[in-house]
NUTOR-106278 format. One record per residue (C-alpha): y, x, z; residue in one letter. Coordinates in steps of 0.25 Angstrom, whole numbers, plus 5000, padded with zeros to 4 digits. Layout:
N
YXZA;...
//
This chain:
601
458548104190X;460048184197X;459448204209X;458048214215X;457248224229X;457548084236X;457148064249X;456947944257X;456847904271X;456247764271X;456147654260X;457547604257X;457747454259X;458647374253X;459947324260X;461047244259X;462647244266X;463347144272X;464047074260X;465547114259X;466647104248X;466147184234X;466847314234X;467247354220X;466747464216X;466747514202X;467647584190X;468847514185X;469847544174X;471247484171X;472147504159X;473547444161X;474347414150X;473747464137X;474347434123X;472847404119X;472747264114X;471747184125X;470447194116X;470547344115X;470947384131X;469747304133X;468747374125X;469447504129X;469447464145X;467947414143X;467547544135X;468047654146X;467747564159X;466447604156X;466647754159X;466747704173X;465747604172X;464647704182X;465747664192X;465147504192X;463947474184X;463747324189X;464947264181X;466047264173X;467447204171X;468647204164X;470047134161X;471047134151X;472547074151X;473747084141X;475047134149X;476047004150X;476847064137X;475547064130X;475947214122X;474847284134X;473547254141X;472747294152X;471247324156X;470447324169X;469047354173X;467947374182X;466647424184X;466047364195X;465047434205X;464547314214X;464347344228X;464447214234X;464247074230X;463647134213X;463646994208X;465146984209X;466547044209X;466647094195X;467947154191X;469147134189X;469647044200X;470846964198X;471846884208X;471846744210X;472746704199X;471846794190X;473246854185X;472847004192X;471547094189X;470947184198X;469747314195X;469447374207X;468447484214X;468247484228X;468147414240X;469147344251X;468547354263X;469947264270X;469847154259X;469347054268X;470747064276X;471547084264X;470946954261X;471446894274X;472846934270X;472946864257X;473746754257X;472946674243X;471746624249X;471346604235X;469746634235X;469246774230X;468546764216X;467646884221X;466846934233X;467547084229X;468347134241X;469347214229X;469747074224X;470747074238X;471347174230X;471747084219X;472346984227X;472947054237X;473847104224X;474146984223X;474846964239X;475147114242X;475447174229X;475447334228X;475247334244X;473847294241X;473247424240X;473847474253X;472947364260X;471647404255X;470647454263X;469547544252X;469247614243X;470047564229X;470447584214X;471147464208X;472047404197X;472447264195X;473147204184X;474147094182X;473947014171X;475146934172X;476247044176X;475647164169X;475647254183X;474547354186X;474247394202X;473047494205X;472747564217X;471847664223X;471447674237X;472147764246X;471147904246X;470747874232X;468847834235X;468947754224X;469347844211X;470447784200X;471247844189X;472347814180X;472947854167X;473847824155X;473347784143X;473747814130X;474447684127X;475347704141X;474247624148X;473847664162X;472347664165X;471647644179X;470247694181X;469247724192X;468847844184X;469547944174X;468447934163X;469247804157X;470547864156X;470147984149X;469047904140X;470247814138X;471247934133X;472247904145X;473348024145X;473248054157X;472248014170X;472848024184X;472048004198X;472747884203X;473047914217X;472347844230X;473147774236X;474047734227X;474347624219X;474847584204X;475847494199X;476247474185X;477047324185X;476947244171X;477847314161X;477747454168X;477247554160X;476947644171X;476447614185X;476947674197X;475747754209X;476147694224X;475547754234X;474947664245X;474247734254X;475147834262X;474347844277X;475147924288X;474248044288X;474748094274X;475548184283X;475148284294X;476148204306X;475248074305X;473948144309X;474248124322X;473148054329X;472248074341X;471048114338X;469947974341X;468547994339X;468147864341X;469147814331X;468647904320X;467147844322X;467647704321X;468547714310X;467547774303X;466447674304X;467547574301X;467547634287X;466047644286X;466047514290X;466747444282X;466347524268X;464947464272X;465347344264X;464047324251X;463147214246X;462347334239X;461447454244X;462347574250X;462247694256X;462847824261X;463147984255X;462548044266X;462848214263X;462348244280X;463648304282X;464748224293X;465548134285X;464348084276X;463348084289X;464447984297X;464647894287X;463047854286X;462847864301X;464147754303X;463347674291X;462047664299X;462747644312X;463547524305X;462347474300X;461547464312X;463047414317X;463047294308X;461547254311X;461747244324X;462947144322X;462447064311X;460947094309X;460947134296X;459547184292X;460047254281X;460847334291X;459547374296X;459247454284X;459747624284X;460747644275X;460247734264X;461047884263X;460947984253X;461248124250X;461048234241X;460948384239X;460148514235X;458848524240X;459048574255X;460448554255X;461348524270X;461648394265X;460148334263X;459748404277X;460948344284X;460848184277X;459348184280X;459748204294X;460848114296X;459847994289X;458848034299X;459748024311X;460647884306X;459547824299X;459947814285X;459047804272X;459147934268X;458947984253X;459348124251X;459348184236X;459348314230X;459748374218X;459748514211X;460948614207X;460548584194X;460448424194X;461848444199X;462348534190X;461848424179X;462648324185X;463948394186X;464348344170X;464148194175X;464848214190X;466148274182X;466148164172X;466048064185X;466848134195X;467848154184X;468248304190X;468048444188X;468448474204X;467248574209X;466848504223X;466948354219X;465948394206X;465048484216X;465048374227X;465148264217X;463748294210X;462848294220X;463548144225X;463448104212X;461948134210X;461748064225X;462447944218X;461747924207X;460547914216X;461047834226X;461347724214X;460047744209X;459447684222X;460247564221X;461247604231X;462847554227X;463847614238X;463847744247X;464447794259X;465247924259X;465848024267X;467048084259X;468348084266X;468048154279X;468248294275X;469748284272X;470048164282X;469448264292X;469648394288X;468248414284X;468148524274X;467748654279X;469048734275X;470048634286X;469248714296X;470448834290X;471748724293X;472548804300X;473148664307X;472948524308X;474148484300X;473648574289X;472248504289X;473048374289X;473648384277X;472248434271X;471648324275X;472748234268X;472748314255X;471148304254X;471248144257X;472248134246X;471248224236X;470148154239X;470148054229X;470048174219X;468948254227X;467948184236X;468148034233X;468248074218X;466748114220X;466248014229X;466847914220X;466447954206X;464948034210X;464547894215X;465147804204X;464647864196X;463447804198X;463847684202X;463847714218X;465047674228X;465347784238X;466347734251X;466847824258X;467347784273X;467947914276X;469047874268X;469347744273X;470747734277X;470647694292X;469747834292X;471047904284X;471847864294X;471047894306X;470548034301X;471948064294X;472748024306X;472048094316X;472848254320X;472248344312X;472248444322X;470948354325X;470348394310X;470548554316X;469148624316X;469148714329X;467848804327X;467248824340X;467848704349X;467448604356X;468148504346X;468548514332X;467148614331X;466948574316X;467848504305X;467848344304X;467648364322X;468248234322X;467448164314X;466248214321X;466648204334X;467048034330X;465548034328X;464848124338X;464248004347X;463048064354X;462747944361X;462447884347X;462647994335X;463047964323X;462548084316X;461648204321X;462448314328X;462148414319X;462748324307X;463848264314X;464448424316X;463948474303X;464848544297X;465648504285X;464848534270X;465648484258X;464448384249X;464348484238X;463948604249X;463048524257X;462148474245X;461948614243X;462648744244X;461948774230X;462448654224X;463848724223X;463348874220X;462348814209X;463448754203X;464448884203X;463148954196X;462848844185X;464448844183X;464548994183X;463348994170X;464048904163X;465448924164X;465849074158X;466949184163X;467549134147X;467548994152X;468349024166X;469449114159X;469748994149X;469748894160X;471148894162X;471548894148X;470348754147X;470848714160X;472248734163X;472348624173X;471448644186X;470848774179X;469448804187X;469348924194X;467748924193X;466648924185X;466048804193X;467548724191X;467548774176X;466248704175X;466648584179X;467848564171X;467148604160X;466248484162X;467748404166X;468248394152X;466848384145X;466948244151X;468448214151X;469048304137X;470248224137X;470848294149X;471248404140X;472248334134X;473048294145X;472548164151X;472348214165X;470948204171X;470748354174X;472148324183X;471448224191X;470548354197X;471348434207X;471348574208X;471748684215X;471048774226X;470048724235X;469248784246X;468248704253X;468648574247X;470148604253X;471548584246X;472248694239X;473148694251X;472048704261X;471748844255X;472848914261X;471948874273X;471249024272X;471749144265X;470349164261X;470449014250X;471549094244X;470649164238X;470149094224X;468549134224X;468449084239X;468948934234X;467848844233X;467748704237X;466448724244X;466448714259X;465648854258X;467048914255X;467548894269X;467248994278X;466848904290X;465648844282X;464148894288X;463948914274X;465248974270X;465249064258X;466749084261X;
//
């Protein structure tokens, strides 16, 4: 059964949202100019769009065109996972004149005003908010990703001209890859697992916030970026510190992901960032009663979590449900139920980095229940902790430009770290995770603000703990948001806080089955990104038992960064300390750092 020990507060009830626009989650796969004849690419685009097919179980779809000179063709598809509207909105969409087609996952949360500024009042085909996509193509061309508001990965083809354009939203939530084909064809998909099925040469991370554009005739595309916000550099992080803006900005992004026609619910870990978004949740909700009289908003929203028996995290959720009112279920699972799943969190997560897999299991075995109770989208709280400077080890940033120019080095690694794992652990099985942290009005507000602000100052009245700010934005006695003891809880990375013996049970089931023989060929087995510990060695070997072709030279293992890490920091951030110089004190465990209650440091 994954995971046992459910508990309950009171009887669920079932509920129903607002209806809004369908969001599109799912898995997609594109292959753009294939010398295939259009019978073959089919069967093949068919055949390997079921490797992402976990991604969206409630439908398929697919389309097929020649290129205008007829000697290539094309392919798109999509797997759909139906959060709004399920009757409707199948995949790919296509523009008024039928001419373009679009496969999509995710959600526009401004496609209502994108709507507005279309100057075709030509009637929608579907209730889908991604189909403003399509047609806004059509008015704005490439500029179109730049006005998006959400969390995207797309590709639309034009039948009549031959031109490719995809995109992917700017901190990369939503996962998408590319590669080259044998043939010269280039391949889009939300996983890797096609592209290496499919025997692409090489399999590249296409980066957020970037578009692509290959115009008919071209054989290669060309990357854009888009998405190039101020605070990329140290002088633009200028602003005041506003409390009152950080709290309203923030439930604006809550707010608006609030948008499902099925039964959702929260990741509720008991730390700050996961804690804040259920208590903003709850509060909308009683918000939106009171304004529209909703019953169903009358209904707690039902949170979850997961970790070793006795663990910080279970002790700390149960309390924040209590206090907010949510309908708790807290799970537990064993070192060894988790060291069963690892093989099947590798093959998803599609990495071999050491924290996403330990963190990443326990999500994906909350996932997997989650689905199992009929529940479609979650709530998250990644994002925070590189935003805000979070992670134990900024408490050693020697000033706040330092810490500012973390902060943008983590956000631009995210998509391969934290959002790779909320992504693919919940997909999975099928379950959307959103993650409000991440919005881009919450960017700009937390990436603008002086980083002098982000300081931790041990002992003072202000900037006591890391992430102050953020505390502070939310410590209201008057009416709490969250118990004072969670709201100035400090900082514990997921894979600690579901269990410190998680992490040490898998370093003593990696040290039994990985030998000293096995570390002393690893660099000769692994030249690229060669692991420096049992634990890492384990997990690689698990890597190319899923994925062999890597070997010979199509990429994937160069999708996984590497490179030092204490405490989840950069390889720059080490020089931080003299101590992390030292290769048996880096570990990406929060226990590494020596200001953690627990440090082993």
């Amino acid at each position: 059964h994954g995971v046992a020990g459910l508990s309950l507060r009171h009887a669920a009830a079932p509920r129903t949202a607002p209806r809004a626009a369908a969001p599109s989650m799912c898995g997609i796969l594109a292959v753009v100019n294939s010398k295939l004849s259009p019978e073959a690419l089919r069967l093949q685009t068919l055949t390997l769009q079921r490797l992402v097919r976990h991604r969206g179980p409630d439908g398929s779809g697919i389309h097929v065109v020649e290129t205008p000179t007829g000697a290539r063709c094309s392919s798109v598809a999509h797997e759909r996972l139906a959060i709004v509207d399920p009757l409707s909105g199948n995949q790919p969409l296509f523009s008024h004149d039928r001419s373009r087609s679009l496969t999509v996952n995710g959600e526009i949360y401004n496609h209502k005003q994108l709507r507005a500024e279309l100057k075709d009042p030509t009637a929608f085909r579907t209730e889908s908010d991604c189909e403003v996509i399509v047609h806004g193509y059509d008015e704005f061309g490439v500029d179109i990703a730049s006005k998006l508001d959400g969390d995207f990965a797309f590709v639309i083809l034009d039948d009549q001209t031959g031109d490719v354009y995809a995109a992917r939203d700017p901190v990369g939530v939503n996962s998408l890859y590319m590669g080259t084909g044998l043939d010269g064809s280039t391949w889009f998909s939300s996983e890797a697992k096609p592209l290496v099925t499919g025997g692409c040469i090489d399999v590249r991370i296409f980066p957020p916030g970037h578009y692509y554009l290959a115009r008919g005739g071209e054989e290669e595309g060309r990357l854009v970026p888009y998405y190039a916000p101020s605070w990329h550099s140290a002088s633009a992080a200028t602003q005041p510190l506003n409390l009152e803006k950080l709290r309203t900005t923030f439930t604006a992004a809550v707010e608006k992901r609030l948008m499902a026609d099925v039964p959702y619910g929260v990741l509720l870990s008991g730390g700050l960032d996961s804690s804040l978004v259920a208590s903003v949740i709850a509060r909308l909700k009683r918000k939106r009663f009171l304004e529209h009289g909703k019953v169903d908003d009358l209904q707690p929203v039902k949170s979850f979590s997961i970790g070793l028996d006795g663990s910080p995290d279970l002790a700390n959720a149960q309390k924040v449900a209590e206090f907010i009112g949510t309908e708790h279920y807290g799970f537990t699972f064993t070192v060894q139920e988790g060291i069963d799943a690892i093989s099947d969190v590798i093959y998803h997560l599609e990495t071999y980095d050491v924290t996403t897999i330990r963190a990443g299991t326990p999500m994906f075995l909350l996932a997997r229940k989650i689905k199992a109770m009929g529940i479609k989208m979650v709530m998250s709280g990644e994002g925070a902790d590189e935003t805000l400077a979070g992670y134990l080890y900024f408490h050693k940033a020697p000033n706040g430009t330092e810490l500012h120019e973390e902060c943008v080095r983590k956000v631009a690694a995210l998509n391969q770290f934290d959002c790779l794992r909320a992504n693919k652990a919940t997909m999975a099985h099928g379950l959307e995770v959103r993650v409000p942290f991440l919005d881009r009005g919450m960017l700009d507000a937390t990436m603008t603000l002086d980083p002098d602000f982000k300081l931790t100052r041990k002992g003072e009245k202000t900037q006591f703990l890391e992430k102050w700010a953020l505390r502070e934005a939310f410590n209201v006695p008057t009416e709490p948001f969250l118990p004072h003891e969670v709201l100035f809880r400090q900082k514990e990375q997921f894979s600690d806080g579901v269990g410190y013996s998680w992490i040490d049970g898998l370093k003593e089931h990696a040290g039994k089955v990985i030998s000293d023989e096995d570390m002393a060929t690893a660099p000769i087995r692994f030249p690229y990104n060669t692991p420096g510990t049992k634990e890492a060695a384990y997990f690689r070997t698990i890597f190319h038992s899923h994925f062999p072709n890597n070997n010979y030279g199509n990429g994937i293992e160069a999708t996984v960064p590497g490179g030092p890490s204490v405490a989840c920091s950069t390889a720059k951030a080490i020089e931080w300390d003299e101590a992390w110089s030292d290769p048996t004190k880096q570990d990406q465990s929060g226990r590494f750092v020596d200001t953690h209650d627990a440090a082993v440091a």
